[in-house]
Structure formats: C-alpha cells, structure tokens
DRENROPA-855661 format. One record per residue: residue in one letter; y, x, z of N, C-alpha, C in turn. Coordinates in steps of 0.2 Angstrom, whole numbers, padded with zeros to 4 digits. Example, Ala and Ser with C-alpha at 12.3 -4.5 7.8 and 13.67 -1.06 7.14 Angstrom:
DRENROPA-855661
[lumke A, [-0028, 0066, 0039], [-0022, 0062, 0039], [-0016, 0066, 0039]]
[lumke S, [-0011, 0064, 0035], [-0005, 0068, 0036], [0000, 0064, 0039]]
end
This chain:
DRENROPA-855661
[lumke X, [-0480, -0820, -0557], [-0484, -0815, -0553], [-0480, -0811, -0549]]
[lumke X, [-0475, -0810, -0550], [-0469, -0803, -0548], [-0467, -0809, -0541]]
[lumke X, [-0465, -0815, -0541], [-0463, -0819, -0535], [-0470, -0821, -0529]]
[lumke X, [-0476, -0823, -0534], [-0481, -0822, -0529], [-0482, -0815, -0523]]
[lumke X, [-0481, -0809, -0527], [-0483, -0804, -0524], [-0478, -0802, -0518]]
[lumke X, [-0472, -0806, -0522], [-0466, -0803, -0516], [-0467, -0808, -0510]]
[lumke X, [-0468, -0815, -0511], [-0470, -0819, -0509], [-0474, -0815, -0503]]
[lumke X, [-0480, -0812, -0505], [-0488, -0811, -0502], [-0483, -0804, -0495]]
[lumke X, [-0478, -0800, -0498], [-0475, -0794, -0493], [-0473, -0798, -0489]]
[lumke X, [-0468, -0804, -0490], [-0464, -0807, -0484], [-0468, -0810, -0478]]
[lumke X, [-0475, -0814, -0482], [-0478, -0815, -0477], [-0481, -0810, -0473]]
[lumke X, [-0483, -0804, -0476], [-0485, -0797, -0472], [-0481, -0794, -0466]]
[lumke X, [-0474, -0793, -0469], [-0469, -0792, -0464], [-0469, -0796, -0458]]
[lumke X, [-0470, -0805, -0459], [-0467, -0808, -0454], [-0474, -0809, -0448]]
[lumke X, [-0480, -0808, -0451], [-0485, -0809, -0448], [-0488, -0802, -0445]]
[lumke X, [-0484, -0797, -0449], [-0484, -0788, -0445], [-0491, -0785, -0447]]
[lumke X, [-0493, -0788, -0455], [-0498, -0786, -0456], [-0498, -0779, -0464]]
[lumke X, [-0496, -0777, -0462], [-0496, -0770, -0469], [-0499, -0773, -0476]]
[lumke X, [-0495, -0770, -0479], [-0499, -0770, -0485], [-0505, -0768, -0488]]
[lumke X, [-0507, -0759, -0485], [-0512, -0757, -0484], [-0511, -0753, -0477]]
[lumke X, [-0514, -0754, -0472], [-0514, -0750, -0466], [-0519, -0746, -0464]]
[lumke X, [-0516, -0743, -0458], [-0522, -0734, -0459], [-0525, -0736, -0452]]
[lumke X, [-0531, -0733, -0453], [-0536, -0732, -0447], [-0534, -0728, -0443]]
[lumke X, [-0537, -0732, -0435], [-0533, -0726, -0430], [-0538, -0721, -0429]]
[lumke X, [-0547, -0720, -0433], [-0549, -0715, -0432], [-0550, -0707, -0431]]
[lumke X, [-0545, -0707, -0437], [-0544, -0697, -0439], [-0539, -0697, -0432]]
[lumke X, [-0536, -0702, -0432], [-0531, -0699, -0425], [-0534, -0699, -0417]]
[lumke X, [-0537, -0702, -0416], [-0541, -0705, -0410], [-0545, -0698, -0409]]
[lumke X, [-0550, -0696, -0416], [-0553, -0689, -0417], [-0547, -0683, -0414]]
[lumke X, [-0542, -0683, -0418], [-0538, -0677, -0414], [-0535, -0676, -0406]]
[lumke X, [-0536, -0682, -0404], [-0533, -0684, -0398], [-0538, -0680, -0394]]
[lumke X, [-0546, -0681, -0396], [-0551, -0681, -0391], [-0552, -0673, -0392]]
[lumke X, [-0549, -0672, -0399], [-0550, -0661, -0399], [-0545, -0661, -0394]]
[lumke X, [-0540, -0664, -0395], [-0535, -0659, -0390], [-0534, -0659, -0382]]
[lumke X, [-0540, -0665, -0381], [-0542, -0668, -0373], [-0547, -0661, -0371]]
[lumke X, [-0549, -0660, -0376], [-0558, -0655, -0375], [-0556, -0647, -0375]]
[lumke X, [-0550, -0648, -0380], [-0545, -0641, -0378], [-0543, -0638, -0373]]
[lumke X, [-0539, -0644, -0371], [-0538, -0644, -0363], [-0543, -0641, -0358]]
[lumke X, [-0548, -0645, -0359], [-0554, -0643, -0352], [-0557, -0636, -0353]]
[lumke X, [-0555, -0635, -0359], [-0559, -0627, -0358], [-0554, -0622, -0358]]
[lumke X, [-0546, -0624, -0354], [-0543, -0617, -0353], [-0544, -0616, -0346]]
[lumke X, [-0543, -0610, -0344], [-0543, -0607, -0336], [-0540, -0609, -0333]]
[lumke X, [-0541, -0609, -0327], [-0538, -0611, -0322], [-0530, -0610, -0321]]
[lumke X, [-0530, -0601, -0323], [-0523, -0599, -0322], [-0517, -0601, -0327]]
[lumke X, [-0520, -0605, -0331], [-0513, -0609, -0335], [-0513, -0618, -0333]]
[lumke X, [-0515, -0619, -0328], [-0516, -0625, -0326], [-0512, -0625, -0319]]
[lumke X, [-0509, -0622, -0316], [-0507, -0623, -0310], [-0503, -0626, -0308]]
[lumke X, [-0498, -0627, -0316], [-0492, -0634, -0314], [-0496, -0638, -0314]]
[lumke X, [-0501, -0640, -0318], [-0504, -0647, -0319], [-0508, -0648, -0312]]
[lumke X, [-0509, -0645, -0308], [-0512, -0647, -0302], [-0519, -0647, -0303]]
[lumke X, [-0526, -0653, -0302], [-0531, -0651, -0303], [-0532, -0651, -0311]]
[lumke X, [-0539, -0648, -0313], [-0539, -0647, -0319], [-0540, -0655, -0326]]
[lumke X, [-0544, -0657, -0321], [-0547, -0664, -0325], [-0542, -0668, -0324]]
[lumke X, [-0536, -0671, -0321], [-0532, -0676, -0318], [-0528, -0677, -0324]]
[lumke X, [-0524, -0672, -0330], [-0521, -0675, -0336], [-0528, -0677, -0342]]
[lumke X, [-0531, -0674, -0343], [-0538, -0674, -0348], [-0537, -0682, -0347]]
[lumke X, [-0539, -0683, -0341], [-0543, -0691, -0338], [-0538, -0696, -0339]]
[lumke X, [-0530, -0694, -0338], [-0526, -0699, -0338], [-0526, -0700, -0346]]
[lumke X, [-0524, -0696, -0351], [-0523, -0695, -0358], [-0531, -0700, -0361]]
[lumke X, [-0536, -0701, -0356], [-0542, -0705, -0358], [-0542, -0711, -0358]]
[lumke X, [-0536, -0711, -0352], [-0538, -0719, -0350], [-0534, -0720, -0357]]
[lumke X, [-0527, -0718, -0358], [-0523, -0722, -0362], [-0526, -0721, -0368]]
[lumke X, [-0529, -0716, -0370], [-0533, -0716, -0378], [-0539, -0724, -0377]]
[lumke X, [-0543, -0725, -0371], [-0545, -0731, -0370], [-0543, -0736, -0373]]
[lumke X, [-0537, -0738, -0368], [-0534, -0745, -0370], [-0530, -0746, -0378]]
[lumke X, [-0528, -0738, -0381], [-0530, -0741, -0387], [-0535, -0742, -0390]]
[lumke X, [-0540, -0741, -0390], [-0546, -0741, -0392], [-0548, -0749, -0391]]
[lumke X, [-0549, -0751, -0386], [-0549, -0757, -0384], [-0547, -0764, -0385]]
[lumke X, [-0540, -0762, -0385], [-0534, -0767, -0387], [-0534, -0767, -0393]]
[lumke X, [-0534, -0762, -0401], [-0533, -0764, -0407], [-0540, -0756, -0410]]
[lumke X, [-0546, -0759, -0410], [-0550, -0753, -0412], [-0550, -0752, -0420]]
[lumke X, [-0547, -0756, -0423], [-0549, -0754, -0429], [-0542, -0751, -0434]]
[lumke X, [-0539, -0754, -0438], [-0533, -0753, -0443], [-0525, -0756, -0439]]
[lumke X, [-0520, -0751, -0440], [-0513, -0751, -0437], [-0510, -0755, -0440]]
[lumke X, [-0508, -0760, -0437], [-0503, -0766, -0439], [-0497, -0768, -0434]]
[lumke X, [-0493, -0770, -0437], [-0485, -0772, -0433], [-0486, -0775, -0428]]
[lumke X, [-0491, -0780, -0428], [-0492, -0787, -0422], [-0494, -0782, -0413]]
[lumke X, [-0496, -0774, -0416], [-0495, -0772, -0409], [-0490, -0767, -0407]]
[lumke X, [-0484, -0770, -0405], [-0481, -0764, -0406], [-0480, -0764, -0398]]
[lumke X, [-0483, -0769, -0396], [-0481, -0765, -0389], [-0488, -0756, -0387]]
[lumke X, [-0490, -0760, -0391], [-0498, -0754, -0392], [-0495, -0746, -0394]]
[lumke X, [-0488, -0746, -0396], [-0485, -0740, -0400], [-0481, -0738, -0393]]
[lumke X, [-0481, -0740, -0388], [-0478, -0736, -0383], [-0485, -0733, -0378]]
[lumke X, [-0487, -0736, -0380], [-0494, -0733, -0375], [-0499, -0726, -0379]]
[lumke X, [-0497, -0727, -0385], [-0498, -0722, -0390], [-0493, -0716, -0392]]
[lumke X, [-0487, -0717, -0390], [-0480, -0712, -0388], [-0483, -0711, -0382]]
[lumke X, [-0482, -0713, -0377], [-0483, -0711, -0369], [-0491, -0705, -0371]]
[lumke X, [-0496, -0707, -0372], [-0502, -0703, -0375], [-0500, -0695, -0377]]
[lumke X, [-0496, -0696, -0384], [-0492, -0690, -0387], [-0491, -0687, -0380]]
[lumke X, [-0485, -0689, -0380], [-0478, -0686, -0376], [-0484, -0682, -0369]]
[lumke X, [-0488, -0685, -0365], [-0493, -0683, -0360], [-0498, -0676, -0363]]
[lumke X, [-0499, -0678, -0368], [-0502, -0671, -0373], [-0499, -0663, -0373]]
[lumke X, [-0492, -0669, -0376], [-0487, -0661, -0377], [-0485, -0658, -0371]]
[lumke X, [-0483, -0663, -0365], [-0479, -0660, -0360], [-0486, -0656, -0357]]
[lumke X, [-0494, -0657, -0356], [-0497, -0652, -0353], [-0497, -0648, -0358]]
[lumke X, [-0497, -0649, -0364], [-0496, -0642, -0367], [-0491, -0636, -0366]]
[lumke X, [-0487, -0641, -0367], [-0481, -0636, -0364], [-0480, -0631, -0357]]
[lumke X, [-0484, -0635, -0354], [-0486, -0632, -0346], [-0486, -0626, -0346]]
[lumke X, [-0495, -0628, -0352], [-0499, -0623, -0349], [-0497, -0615, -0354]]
[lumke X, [-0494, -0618, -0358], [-0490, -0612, -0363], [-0485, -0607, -0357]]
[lumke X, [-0481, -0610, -0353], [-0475, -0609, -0350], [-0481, -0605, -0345]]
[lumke X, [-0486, -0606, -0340], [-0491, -0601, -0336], [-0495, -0595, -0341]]
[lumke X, [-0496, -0598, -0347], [-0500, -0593, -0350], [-0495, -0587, -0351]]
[lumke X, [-0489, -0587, -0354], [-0483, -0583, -0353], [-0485, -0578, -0346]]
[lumke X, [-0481, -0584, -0343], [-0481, -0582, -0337], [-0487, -0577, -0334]]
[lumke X, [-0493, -0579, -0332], [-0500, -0574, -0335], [-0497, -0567, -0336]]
[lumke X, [-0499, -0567, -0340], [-0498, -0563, -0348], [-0493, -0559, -0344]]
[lumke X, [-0487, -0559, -0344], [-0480, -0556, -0343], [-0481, -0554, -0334]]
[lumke X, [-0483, -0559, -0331], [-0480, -0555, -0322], [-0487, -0554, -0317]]
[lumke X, [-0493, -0559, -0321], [-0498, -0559, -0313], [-0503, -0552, -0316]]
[lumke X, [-0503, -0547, -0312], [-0507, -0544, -0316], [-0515, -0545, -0311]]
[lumke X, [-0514, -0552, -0309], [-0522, -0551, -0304], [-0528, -0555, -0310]]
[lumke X, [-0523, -0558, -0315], [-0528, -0560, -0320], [-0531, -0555, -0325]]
[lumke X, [-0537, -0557, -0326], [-0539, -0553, -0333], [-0536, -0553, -0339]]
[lumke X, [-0535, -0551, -0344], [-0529, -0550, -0349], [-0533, -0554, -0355]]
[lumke X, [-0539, -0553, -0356], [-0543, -0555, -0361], [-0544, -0564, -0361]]
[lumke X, [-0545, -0566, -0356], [-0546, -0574, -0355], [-0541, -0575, -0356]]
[lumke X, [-0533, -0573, -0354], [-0528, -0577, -0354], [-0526, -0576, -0364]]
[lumke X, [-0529, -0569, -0366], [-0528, -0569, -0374], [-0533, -0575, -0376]]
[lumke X, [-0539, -0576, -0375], [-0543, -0581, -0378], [-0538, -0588, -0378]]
[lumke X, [-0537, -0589, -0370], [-0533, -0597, -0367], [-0528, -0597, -0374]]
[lumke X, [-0524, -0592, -0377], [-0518, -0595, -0379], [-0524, -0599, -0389]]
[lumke X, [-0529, -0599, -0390], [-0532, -0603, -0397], [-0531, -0608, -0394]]
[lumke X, [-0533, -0611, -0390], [-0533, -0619, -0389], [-0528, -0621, -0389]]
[lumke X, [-0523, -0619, -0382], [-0515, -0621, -0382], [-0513, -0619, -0390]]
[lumke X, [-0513, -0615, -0395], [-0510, -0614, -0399], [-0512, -0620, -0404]]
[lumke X, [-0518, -0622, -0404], [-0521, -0628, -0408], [-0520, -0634, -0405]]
[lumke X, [-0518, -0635, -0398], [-0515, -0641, -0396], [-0508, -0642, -0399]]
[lumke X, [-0506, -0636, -0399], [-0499, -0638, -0400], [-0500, -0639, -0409]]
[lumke X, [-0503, -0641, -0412], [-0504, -0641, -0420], [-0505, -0648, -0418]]
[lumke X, [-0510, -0652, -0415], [-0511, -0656, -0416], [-0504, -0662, -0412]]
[lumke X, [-0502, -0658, -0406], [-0496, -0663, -0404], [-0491, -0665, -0410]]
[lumke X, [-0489, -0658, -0411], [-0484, -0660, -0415], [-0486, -0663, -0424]]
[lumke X, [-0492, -0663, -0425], [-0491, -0666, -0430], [-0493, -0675, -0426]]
[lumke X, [-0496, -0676, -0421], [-0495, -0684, -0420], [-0488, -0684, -0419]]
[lumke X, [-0482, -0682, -0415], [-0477, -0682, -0417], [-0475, -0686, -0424]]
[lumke X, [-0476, -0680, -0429], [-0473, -0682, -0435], [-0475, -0688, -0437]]
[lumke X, [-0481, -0690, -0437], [-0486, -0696, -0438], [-0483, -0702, -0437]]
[lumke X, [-0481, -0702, -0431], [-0479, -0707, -0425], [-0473, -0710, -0428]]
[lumke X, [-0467, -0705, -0429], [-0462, -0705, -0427], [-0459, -0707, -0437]]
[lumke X, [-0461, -0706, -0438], [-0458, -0706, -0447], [-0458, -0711, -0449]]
[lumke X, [-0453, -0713, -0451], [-0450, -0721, -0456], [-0454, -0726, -0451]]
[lumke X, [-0453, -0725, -0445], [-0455, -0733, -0439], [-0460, -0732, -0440]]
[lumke X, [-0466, -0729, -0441], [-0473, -0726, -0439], [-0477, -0731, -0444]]
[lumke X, [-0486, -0727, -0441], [-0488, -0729, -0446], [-0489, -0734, -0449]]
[lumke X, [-0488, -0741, -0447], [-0490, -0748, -0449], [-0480, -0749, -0452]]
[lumke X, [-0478, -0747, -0450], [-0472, -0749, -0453], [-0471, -0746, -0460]]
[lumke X, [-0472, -0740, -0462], [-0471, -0736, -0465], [-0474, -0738, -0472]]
[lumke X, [-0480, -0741, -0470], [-0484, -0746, -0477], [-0482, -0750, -0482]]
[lumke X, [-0474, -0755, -0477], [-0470, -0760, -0481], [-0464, -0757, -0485]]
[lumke X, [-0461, -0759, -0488], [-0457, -0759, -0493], [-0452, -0759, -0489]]
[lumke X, [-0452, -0762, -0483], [-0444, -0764, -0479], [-0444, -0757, -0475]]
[lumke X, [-0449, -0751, -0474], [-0448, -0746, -0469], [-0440, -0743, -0470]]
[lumke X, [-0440, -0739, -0465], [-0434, -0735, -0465], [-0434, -0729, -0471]]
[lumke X, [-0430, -0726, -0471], [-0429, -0720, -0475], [-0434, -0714, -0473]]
[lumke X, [-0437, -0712, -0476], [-0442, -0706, -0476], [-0437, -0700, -0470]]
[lumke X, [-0441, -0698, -0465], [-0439, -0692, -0461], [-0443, -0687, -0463]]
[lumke X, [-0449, -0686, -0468], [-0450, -0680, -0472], [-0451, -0680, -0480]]
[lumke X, [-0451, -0675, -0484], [-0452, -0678, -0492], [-0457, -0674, -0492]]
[lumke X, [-0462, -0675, -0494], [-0468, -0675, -0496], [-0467, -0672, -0504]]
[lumke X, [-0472, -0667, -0507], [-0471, -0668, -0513], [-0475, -0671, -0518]]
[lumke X, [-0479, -0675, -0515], [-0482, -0683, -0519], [-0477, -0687, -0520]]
[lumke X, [-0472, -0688, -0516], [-0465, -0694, -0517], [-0460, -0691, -0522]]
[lumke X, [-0463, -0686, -0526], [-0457, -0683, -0530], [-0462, -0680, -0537]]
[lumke X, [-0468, -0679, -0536], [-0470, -0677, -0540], [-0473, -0681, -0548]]
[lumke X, [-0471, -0678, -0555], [-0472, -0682, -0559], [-0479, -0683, -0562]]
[lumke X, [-0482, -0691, -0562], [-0487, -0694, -0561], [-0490, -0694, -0556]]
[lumke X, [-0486, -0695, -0549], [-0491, -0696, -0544], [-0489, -0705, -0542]]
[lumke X, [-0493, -0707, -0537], [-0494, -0712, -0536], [-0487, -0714, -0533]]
[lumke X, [-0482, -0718, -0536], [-0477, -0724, -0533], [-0479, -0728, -0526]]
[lumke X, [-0485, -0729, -0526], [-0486, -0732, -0519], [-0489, -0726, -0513]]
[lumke X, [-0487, -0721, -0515], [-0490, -0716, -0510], [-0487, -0716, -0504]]
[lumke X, [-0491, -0718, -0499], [-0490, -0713, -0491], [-0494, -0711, -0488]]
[lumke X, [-0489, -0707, -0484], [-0495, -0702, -0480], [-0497, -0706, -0476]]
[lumke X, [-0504, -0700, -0473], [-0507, -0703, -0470], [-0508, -0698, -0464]]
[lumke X, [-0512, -0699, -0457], [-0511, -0694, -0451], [-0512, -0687, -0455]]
[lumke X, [-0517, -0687, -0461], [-0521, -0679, -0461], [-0512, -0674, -0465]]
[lumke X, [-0509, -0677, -0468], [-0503, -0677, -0472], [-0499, -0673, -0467]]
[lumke X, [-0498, -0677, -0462], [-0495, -0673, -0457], [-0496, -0669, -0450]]
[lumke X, [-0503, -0669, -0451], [-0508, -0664, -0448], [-0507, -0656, -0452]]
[lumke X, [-0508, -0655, -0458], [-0506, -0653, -0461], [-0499, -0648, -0462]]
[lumke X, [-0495, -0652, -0463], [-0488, -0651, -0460], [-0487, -0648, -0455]]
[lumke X, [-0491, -0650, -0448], [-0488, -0645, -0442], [-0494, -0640, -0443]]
[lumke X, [-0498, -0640, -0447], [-0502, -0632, -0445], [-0499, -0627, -0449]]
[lumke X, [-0495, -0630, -0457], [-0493, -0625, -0460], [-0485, -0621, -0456]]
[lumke X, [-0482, -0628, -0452], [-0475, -0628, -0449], [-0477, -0621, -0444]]
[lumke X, [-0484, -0623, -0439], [-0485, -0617, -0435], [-0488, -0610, -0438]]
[lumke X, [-0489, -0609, -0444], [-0491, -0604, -0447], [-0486, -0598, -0449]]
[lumke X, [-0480, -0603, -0451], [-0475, -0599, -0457], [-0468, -0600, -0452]]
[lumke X, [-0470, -0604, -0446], [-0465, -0605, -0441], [-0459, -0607, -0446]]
[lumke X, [-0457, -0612, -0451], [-0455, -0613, -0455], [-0458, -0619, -0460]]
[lumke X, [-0453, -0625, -0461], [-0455, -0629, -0467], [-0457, -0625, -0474]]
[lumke X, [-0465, -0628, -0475], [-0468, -0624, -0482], [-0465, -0627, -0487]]
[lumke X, [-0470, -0636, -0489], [-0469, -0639, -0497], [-0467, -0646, -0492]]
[lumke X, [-0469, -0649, -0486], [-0464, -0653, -0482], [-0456, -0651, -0479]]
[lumke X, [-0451, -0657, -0482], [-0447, -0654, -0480], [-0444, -0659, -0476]]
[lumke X, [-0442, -0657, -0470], [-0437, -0662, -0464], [-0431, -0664, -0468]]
[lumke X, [-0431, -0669, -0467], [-0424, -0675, -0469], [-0419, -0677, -0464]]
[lumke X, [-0423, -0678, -0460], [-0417, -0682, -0453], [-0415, -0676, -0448]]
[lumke X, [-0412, -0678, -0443], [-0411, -0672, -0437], [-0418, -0673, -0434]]
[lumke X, [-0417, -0679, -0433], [-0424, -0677, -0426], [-0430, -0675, -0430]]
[lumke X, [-0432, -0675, -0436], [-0438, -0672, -0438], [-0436, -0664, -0440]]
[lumke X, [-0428, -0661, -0442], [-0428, -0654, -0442], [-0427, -0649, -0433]]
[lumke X, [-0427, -0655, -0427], [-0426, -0653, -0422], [-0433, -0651, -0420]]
[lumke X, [-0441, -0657, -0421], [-0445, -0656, -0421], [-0449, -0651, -0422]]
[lumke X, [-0448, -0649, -0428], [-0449, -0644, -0433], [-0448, -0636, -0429]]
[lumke X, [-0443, -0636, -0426], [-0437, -0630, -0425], [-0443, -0628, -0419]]
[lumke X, [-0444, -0634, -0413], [-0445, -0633, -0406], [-0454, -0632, -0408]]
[lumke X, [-0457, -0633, -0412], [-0464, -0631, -0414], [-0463, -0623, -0418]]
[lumke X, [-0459, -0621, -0420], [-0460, -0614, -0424], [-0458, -0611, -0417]]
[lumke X, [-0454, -0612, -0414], [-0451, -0608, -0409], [-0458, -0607, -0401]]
[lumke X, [-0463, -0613, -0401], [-0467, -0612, -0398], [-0473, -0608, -0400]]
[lumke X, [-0474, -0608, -0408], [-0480, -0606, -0410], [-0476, -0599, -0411]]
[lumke X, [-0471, -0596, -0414], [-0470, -0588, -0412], [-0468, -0585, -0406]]
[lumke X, [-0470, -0590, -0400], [-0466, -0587, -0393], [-0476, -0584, -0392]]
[lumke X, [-0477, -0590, -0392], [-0487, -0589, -0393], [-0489, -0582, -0394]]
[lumke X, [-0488, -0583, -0401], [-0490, -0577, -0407], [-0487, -0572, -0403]]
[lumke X, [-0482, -0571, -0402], [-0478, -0563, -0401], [-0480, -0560, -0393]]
[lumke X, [-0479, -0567, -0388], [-0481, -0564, -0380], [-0489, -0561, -0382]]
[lumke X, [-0495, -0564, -0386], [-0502, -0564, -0386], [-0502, -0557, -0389]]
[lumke X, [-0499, -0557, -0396], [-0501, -0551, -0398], [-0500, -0545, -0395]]
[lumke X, [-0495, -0545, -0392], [-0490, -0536, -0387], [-0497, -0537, -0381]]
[lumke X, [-0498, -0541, -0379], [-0501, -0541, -0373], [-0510, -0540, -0375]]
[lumke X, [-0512, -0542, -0381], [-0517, -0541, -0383], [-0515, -0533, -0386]]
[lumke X, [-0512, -0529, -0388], [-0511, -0523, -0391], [-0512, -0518, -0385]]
[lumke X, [-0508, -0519, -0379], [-0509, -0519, -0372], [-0517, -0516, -0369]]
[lumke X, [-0519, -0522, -0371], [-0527, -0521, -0368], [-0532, -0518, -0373]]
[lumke X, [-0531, -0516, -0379], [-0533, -0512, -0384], [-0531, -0505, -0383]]
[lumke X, [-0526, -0504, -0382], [-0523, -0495, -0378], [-0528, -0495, -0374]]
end
C-alpha cells in the first residue's frame, strides 16, 4: 500500500500534477478587489501612473490570460503561467507603491488638494497594499502554490501554527486565505503575530509591508488631526 501511494506521488511529480491543488478563485477574487481599489482613488495620487485606467486594464489583461490558459486548479505543468502571475503581483504592488509615494507627497507638500479625499484615498491603497503583499507571500513560499502540495517542495519560508500544533493535521497547507491573513495581521501590528518568517526574503518581505503600512498610518493620521483642528 506504502509503495503504491509513493508510486501514485512520483507519478504526480513527474506529470506536475499535486497531490491536492488549490483553486485559483479566492485569488483571481483578490486580484479583481485590488483592480477596483485602484479605480476609485483620485486623480492626485495617480500622476506617476499616467492615465488612470491604463495599469487597471494591463493587470486585466494579464489576470485574463490566466483565467483563460488554466481556469480552474494550480498545477506544475504551468509553470510558464507562474511568471505571468509574478509579473500580475509585482504590476499590483509597483502601482501601489506609486500611488502611496503621491499620496504622501499630497498630504505632506500640494496644499491645492483637499485634505479629506486624500485621507479617504490612503483605505484603498492601504488595503491594496494587504492584499499585494499577501499574494506575495502566497506566490513565493516553498516554489508556490502547486508546488508546495508535494512532499519534494522546499523548506517552509513561513511556520504556521497548524504545522506545529498538536493534533493538527500532518498533511496541512496553507492555502491563499492563510496568507491573506498573515499580511492583514503583518499590516496591523506592523509586525509578525502567530506567522513567523523563516527565510531572509520572507523577513525582508515582512519588514518592507510593516514599514509601508506605518508610513501610511502615521502621514494619514498627523494630516487627518490637521484637518480636525
């Protein structure tokens, strides 16, 4: 029984097919909140990005072609599909980053803007930035999601407290909501909670999301106390 099943993994390995694989729809869903985010901040934090619609629309096509090319469950056999889905992320985070750096900027030197829209714009970007960096995490942990299924993945880049806890499930992984999660608590407490980063590039991660959710917090508040005086 023990030889068949290992039998049944080696074939799953070599044919890039998981043992159990995750649906790309909770992530697809996050993508489209953080597309929808986008369109409804103002103009005045969009000026690096040029016209408004133009990253929305590109971040769509490529959310498309996944959609298109593997609609259903994440497996190995696409892995060219995993760079069009980094390239996705990475197009995410840099407009978010933008529009963070003009929101600032806003806030801090134009005073021909209103003070109250630019306090509202920073919920979105600040929720964008939740949901980037937990695709990040998602993405990037033990060779990603289809990998991370097999018995051959790499070494865990976060520990979970299901993967230590007693009687919890030996075949347990996480799944997107797990590290959705992880970066809402990481942006909250600007600090790892009950997830802990293991490797450098997931405590570098970490580090560069705390530092942008209390640049957030700290410019919005002073400048919201501001307009309450």
């Amino acid at each position: 029984m023990g030889d068949a099943s290992e039998h049944n993994l080696d074939a799953a390995v070599a044919w890039g097919i998981p043992s159990k694989s995750e649906t790309r729809w909770p992530v697809v869903a996050a993508v489209l909140v953080a597309i929808l985010l986008q369109l409804v901040l103002p103009d005045s934090v969009l000026v690096g990005l040029g016209a408004k619609a133009v990253v929305p629309a590109i971040e769509g096509v490529l959310l498309l072609v996944l959609l298109v090319t593997n609609p259903g469950r994440l497996t190995l056999e696409q892995r060219r599909l995993r760079l069009v889905g980094i390239a996705l992320i990475a197009l995410v985070s840099i407009a978010n980053a933008v529009s963070l750096v003009e929101l600032i900027h806003a806030l801090l030197y134009d005073s021909r803007t209103a003070g109250r829209p630019l306090v509202y714009a920073s919920v979105p970007i600040w929720l964008t930035n939740v949901i980037a960096f937990g695709l990040w995490y998602w993405e990037l942990d033990r060779g990603g999601p289809a990998r991370r299924t097999l018995k051959s993945h790499p070494r865990p880049d976060f520990l979970f407290p299901q993967m230590g806890a007693r009687g919890s499930d030996p075949g347990w992984t996480p799944d997107f909501s797990d590290y959705l999660y992880t970066s809402f608590t990481n942006a909250t407490a600007f600090s790892p909670t009950d997830t802990m980063p293991l490797t450098r590039w997931a405590k570098l991660l970490m580090a560069l999301q705390s530092m942008a959710s209390l640049i957030t917090v700290a410019v919005v508040v002073s400048r919201a106390v501001n307009i309450l005086n």
